[in-house]
C-alpha positions as CSV (number, residue, x, y, z in Angstrom):
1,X,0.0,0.0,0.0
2,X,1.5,3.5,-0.8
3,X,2.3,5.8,1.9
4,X,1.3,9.1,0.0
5,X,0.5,10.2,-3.8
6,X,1.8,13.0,-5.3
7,X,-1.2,15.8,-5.0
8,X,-2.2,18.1,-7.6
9,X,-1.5,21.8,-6.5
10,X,-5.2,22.5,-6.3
11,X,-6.2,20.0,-4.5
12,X,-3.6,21.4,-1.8
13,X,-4.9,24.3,-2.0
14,X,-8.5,23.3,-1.9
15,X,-7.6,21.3,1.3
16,X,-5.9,23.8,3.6
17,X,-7.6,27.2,1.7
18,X,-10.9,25.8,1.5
19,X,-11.5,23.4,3.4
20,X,-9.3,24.7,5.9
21,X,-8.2,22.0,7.7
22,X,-5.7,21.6,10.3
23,X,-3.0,19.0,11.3
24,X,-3.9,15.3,12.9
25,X,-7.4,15.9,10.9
26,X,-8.6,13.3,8.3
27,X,-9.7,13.3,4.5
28,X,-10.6,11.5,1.9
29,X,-8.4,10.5,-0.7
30,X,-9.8,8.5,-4.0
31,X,-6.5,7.1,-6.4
32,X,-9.0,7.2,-9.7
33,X,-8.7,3.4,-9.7
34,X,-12.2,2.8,-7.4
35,X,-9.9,3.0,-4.2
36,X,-10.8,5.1,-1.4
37,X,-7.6,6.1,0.6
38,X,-8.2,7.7,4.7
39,X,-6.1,9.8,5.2
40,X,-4.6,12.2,8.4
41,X,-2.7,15.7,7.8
42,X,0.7,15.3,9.3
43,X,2.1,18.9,8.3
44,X,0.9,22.0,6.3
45,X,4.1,23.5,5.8
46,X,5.1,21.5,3.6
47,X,1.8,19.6,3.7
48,X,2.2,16.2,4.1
49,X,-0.4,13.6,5.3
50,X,-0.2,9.4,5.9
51,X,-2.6,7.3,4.6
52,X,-4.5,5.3,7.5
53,X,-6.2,2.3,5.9
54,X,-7.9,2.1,2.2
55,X,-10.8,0.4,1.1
56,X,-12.1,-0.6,-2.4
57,X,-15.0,2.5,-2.9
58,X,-18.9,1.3,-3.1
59,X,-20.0,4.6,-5.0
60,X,-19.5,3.2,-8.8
61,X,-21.8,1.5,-10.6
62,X,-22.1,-2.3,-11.1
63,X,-21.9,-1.8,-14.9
64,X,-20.6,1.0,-17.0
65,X,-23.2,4.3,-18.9
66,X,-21.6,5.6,-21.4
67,X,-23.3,8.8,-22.7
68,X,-23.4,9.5,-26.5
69,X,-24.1,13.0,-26.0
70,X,-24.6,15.3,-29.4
71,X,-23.1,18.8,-29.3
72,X,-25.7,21.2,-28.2
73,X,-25.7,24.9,-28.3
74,X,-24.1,27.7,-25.7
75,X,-22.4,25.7,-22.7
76,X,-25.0,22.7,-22.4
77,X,-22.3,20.1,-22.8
78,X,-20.7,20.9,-19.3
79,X,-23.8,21.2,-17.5
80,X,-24.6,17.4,-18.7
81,X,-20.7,16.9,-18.4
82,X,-21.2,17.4,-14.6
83,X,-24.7,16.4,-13.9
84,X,-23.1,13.0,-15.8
85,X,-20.7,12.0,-13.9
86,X,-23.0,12.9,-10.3
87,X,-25.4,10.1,-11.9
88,X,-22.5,7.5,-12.0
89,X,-21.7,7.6,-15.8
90,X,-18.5,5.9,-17.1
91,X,-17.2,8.6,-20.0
92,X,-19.1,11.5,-22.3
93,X,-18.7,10.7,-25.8
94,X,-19.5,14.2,-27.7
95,X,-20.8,13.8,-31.1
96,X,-21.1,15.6,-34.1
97,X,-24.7,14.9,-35.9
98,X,-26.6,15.9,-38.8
99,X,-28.9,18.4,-36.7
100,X,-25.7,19.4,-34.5
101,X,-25.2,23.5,-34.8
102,X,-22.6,23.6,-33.4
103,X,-19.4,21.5,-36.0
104,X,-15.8,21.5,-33.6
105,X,-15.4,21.8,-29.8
106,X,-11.7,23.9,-29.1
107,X,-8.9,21.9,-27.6
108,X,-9.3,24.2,-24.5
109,X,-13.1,23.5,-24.6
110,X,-12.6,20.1,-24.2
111,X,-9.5,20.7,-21.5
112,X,-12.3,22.8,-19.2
113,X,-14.9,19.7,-19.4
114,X,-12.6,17.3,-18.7
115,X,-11.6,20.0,-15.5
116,X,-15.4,20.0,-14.9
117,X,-15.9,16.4,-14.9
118,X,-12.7,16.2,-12.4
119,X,-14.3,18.0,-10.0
120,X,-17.8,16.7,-10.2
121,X,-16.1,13.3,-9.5
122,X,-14.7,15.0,-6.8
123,X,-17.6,16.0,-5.5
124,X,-19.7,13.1,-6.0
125,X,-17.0,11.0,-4.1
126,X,-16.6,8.7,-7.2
127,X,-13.8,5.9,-7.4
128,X,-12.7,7.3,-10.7
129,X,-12.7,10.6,-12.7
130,X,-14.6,9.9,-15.7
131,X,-13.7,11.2,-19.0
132,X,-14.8,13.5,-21.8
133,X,-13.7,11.6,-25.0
134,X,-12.6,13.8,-27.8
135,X,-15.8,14.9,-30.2
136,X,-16.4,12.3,-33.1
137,X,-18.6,12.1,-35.8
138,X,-21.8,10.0,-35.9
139,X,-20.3,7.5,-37.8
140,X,-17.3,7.0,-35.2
141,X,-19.6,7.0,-33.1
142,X,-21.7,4.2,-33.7
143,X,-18.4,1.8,-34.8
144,X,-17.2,2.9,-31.4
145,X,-20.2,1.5,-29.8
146,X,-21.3,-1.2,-31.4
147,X,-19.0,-3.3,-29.9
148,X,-18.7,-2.2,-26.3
149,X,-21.9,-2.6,-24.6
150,X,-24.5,-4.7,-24.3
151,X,-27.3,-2.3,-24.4
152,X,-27.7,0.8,-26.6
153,X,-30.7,3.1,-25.6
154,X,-31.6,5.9,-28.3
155,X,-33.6,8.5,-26.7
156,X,-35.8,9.7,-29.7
157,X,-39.4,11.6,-29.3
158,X,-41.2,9.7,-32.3
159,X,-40.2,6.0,-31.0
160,X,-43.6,4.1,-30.0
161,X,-41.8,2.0,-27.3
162,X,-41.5,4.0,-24.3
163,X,-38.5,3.9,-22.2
164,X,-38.1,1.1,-18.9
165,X,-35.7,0.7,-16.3
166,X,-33.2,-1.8,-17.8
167,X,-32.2,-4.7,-15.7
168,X,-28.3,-4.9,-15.1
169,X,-25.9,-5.1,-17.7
170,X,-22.7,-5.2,-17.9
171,X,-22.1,-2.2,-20.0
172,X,-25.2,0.7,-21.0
173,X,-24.8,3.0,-24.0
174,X,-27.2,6.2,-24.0
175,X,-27.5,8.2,-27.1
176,X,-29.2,11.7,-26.7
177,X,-30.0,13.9,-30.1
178,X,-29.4,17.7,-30.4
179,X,-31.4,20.0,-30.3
180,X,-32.9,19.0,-33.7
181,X,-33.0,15.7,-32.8
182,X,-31.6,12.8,-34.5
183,X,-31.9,12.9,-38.3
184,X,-34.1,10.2,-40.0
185,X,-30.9,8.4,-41.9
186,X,-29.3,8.5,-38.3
187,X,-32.5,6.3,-36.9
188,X,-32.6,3.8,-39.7
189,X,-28.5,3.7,-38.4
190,X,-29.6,3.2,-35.3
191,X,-32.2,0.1,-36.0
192,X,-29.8,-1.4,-38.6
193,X,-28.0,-2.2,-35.6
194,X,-30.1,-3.5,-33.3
195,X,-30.3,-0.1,-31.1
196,X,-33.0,0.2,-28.7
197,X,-34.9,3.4,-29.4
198,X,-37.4,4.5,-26.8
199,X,-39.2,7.7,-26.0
200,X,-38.9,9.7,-23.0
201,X,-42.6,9.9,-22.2
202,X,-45.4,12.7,-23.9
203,X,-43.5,15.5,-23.0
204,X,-40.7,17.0,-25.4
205,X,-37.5,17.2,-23.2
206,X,-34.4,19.6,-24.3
207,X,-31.5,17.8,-24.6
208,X,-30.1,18.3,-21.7
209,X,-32.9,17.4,-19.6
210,X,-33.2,14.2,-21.7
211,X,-29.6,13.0,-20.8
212,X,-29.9,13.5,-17.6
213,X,-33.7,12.1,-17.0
214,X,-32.6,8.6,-18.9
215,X,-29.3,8.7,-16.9
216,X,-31.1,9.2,-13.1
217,X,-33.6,6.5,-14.1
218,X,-31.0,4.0,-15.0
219,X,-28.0,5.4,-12.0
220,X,-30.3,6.6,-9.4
221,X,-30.5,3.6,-6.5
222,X,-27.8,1.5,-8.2
């Protein structure tokens, strides 16, 4: 078992500027790898701290959500970025559709949701940081995908079958349209491969409220 990691200078900082807290007083330390670490401040100046005992962390999931998230307008993205990861999912997967305003995410966009997601893990106590994969295309996308989980749930407002709590699986995929919603050649994608495409219920939901209602009624209790 280590005796210490190497901390980030902000999380110092958050510790003893923040938080404020004082020597011979304990924290909690996750390594990203679903390990929970207790810890005890030994010194401020410099600050040091020894780890107590560690224990494997009960906060993730069972199986792994990934959410297929389509780029939406203004900063939407890192409000569902951090909502997300609260709910327990795995990674954020933007995605350029047809419908999709908005065509390229900066490289320092992307840097600040992965930040954002950091610290909603953070706060969520996860047992990893989840992470923003880079934007891709639809078609990426759905090669991506196909492959990795054993459920794929397309959120789509015309679909007759209406959206159920899945049992367990060992890996959920989530797909949320733009604002436009999904485009019809992106649907008959979709059932070409077997996706499950459900409705949210007689209401139209923005995109952001739809990613987070699928991902609380999957997350929430598990």
């Amino acid at each position: 078992m280590p005796k210490y990691f190497n901390m980030e200078k902000d999380t110092v900082h958050h510790l003893k500027r923040v938080l404020r807290i004082r020597v011979g007083e304990d924290f909690l330390l996750s390594d990203g790898n679903e390990v929970d670490h207790y810890c005890v401040v030994t010194s401020l100046e410099p600050f040091s701290y020894k780890i107590v005992r560690s224990e494997t962390c009960q906060n993730e999931l069972p199986y792994r959500v990934s959410l297929y998230q389509a780029v939406p307008k203004a900063d939407k993205l890192e409000w569902i970025v951090q909502k997300a990861v609260e709910l327990g999912a795995y990674e954020i997967v933007p995605i350029y559709t047809e419908h999709c305003d908005v065509r390229s995410l900066s490289e320092i966009k992307h840097t600040r949701m992965q930040k954002i997601a950091e610290s909603a893990a953070g706060q969520s106590m996860r047992g990893i940081i989840p992470q923003v994969i880079l934007p891709m295309d639809f078609s990426y996308a759905l090669e991506r995908a196909k492959p990795s989980s054993s459920l794929q749930i397309v959120a789509h407002e015309k679909a007759t079958q209406a959206f159920a709590k899945p049992n367990l699986h060992e890996n959920i995929s989530i797909w949320i349209g733009p604002e436009g919603g999904f485009s019809h050649n992106e649907i008959e994608s979709f059932v070409k491969c077997g996706f499950q495409i459900v409705n949210l219920g007689s209401r139209i939901l923005r995109t952001e409220t739809a990613a987070i209602a699928i991902l609380a009624a999957i997350t929430i209790g598990r």
